[in-house]
N, C-alpha and C positions, 0 to 999 in steps of 0.2 A: 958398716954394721958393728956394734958394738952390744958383747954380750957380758954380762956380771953373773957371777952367782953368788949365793948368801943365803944362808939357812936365816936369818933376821932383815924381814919383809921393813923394817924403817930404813935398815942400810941400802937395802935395793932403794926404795925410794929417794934419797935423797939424789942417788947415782942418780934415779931417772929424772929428777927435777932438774938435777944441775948441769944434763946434756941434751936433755929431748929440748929447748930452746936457748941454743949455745947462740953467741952474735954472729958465727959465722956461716951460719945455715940460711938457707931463702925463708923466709917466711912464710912461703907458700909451698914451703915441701909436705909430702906426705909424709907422717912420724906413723907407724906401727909399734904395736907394743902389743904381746903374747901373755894371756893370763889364763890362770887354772877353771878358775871359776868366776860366775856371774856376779857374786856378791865382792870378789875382789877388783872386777871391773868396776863395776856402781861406785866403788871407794877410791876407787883412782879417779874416777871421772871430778867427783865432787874437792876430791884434795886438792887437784891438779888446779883445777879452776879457783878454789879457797885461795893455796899456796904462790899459785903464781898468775892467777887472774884472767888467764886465757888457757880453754882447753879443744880451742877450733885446729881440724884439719890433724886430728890423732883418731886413729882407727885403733881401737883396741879390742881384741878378740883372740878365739883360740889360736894355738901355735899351727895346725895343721891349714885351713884356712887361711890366716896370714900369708905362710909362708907357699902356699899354693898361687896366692894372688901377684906377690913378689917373685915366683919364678915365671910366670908365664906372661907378668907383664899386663895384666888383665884390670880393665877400668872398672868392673864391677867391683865394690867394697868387701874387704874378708867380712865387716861389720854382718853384710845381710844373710851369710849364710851361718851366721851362728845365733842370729833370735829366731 
């Protein structure tokens, strides 16, 4: 797990462009990524996908959720209990 902080939301982004599909990850891994709100979700989704052409198999949602789903190891999506 790899965590940045940045009060300037392009410098997190590039961070997350340039490691959420590094070559040396599975392709079919699960990527999590923790955001504030829902309107900053919708713009990741869209960048993600503009920028780098695939945004399959990235669960993006609240921090608390996420990280509940990643501790207990749970195949339900942090996705469904945040809409």
């Amino acid at each position: 797990m790899k965590i940045f902080f940045s009060h300037k939301v392009e410098y997190l982004y590039e961070e997350l462009a340039k490691n959420l599909f590094h070559a040396e990850s599975h392709p079919f891994a699960r990527r999590y990524v923790a955001v504030p709100s829902p309107a900053l979700k919708s713009w990741l989704h869209v960048s993600l996908a503009k920028d780098l052409g695939i945004a399959a198999g990235l669960h993006i949602g609240y921090a608390d959720p996420i990280l509940q789903t990643i501790a207990t190891g749970s195949k339900k999506s942090a996705l469904l209990t945040t809409q």
